[in-house]
N, C-alpha and C positions, 0 to 999 in steps of 0.2 A: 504494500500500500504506500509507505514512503516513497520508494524510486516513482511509485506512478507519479506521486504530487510534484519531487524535482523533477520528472521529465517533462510533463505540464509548464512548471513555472518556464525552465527553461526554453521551451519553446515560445511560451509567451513573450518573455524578454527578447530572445532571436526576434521574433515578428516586430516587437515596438521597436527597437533599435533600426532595424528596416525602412518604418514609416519614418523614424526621425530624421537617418539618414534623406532618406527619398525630398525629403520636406524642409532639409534644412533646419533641425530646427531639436533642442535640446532640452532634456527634462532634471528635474529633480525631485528629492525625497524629502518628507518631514513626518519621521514615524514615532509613536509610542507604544501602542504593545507590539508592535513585530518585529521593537527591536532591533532593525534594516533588514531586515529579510527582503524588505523591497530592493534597496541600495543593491544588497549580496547578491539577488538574480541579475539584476542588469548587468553589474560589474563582472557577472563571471560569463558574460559576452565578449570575445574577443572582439575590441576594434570598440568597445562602449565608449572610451575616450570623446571617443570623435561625437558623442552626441547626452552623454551623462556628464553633469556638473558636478552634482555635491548632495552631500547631503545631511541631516541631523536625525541623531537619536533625540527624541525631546521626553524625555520619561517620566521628566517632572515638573511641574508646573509652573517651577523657576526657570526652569531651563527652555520651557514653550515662551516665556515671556524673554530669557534675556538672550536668546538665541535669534528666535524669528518675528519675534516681535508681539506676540499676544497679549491684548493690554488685562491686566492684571483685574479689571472690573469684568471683563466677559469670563474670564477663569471664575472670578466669584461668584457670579450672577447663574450661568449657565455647567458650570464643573468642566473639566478633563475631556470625558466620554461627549461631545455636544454637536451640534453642527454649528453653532456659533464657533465653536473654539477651533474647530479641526479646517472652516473656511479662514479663518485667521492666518491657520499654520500655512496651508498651501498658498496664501497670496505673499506670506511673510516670505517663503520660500523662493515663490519663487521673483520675488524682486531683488531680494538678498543676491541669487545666484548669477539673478539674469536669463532665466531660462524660461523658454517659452511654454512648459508644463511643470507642473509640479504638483505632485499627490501628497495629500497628507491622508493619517490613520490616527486614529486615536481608539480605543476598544478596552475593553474587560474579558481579559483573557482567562481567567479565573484560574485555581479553581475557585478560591475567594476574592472578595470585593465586588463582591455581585450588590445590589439592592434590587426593590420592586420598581423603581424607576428605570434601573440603570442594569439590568442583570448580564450577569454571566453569558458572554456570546454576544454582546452588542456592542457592536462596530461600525462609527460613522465615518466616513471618507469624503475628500471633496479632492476636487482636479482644477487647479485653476490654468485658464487656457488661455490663447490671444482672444476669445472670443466672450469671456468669462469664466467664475466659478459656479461651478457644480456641486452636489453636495449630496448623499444617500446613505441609509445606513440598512445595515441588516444584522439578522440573530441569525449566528451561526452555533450550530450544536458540537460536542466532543470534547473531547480534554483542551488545557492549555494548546496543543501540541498541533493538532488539530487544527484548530479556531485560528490561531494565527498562521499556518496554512493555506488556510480558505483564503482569509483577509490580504494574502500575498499572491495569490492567484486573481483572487477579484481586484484586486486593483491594477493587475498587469492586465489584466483585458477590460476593465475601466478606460486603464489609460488610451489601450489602441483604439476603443470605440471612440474615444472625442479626438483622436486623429483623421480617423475616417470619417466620419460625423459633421 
């Protein structure tokens, strides 16, 4: 079941690297539970240079604020896990970088820190493009292991659909 998930991701990365090449045009990353696992798939694309910037681990909520710029009232207001906060991350990202995508993640990977608001397997994503940001979340089910998985798979074909798109 693993190798299936790294042949996935990796194919996904293969393909977005493609469109960015094809397009000119360069992404970035701003993750908190996955950790980089987004970053880690692209980069272990040969030739990603040529189209990945940068990118931040932002794990804590200092570090979404003194990193990429998250103002410290939408962290209070809305928490961590938000579509407020994680649209923040991906515009903060990708100005910072210069790059004309950038996905952020933020989720509860669990197995704790779940709530009834905010449970275990909910992960909101946004993509800010040349054409704007984007923004969605979903409950993904399984362990830690799993879940941020998913959220590394779904966001590499996130990203290619607002390429194509």
């Amino acid at each position: 079941m693993i190798n299936f998930r790294l042949n996935q991701k990796n194919e996904l990365a293969q393909a977005l690297g493609e469109l960015l090449l094809e397009r000119n045009a360069t992404v970035a990353t701003v993750e908190s539970c996955t950790g980089g696992g987004v970053a880690f798939a692209l980069t272990d694309v040969a030739g990603s240079s040529a189209w990945f910037e940068q990118s931040w681990v932002t794990y804590s909520n200092r570090a979404k604020h003194q990193m990429v710029g998250v103002q410290q009232s939408t962290l209070a207001e809305f928490g961590a896990v938000s579509k407020q906060v994680v649209i923040e991350m991906a515009e903060g990202g990708a100005r910072i970088a210069n790059a004309e995508y950038c996905v952020a993640i933020s989720g509860v990977a669990g197995p704790g820190g779940g709530t009834a608001d905010k449970p275990v397997g909910l992960v909101w994503f946004a993509i800010a493009g040349p054409t704007g940001t984007i923004s969605f979340n979903r409950r993904f089910s399984g362990d830690r292991q799993l879940i941020r998985e998913q959220a590394i798979a779904l966001s590499l074909e996130k990203l290619i659909q607002s390429l194509v798109n």
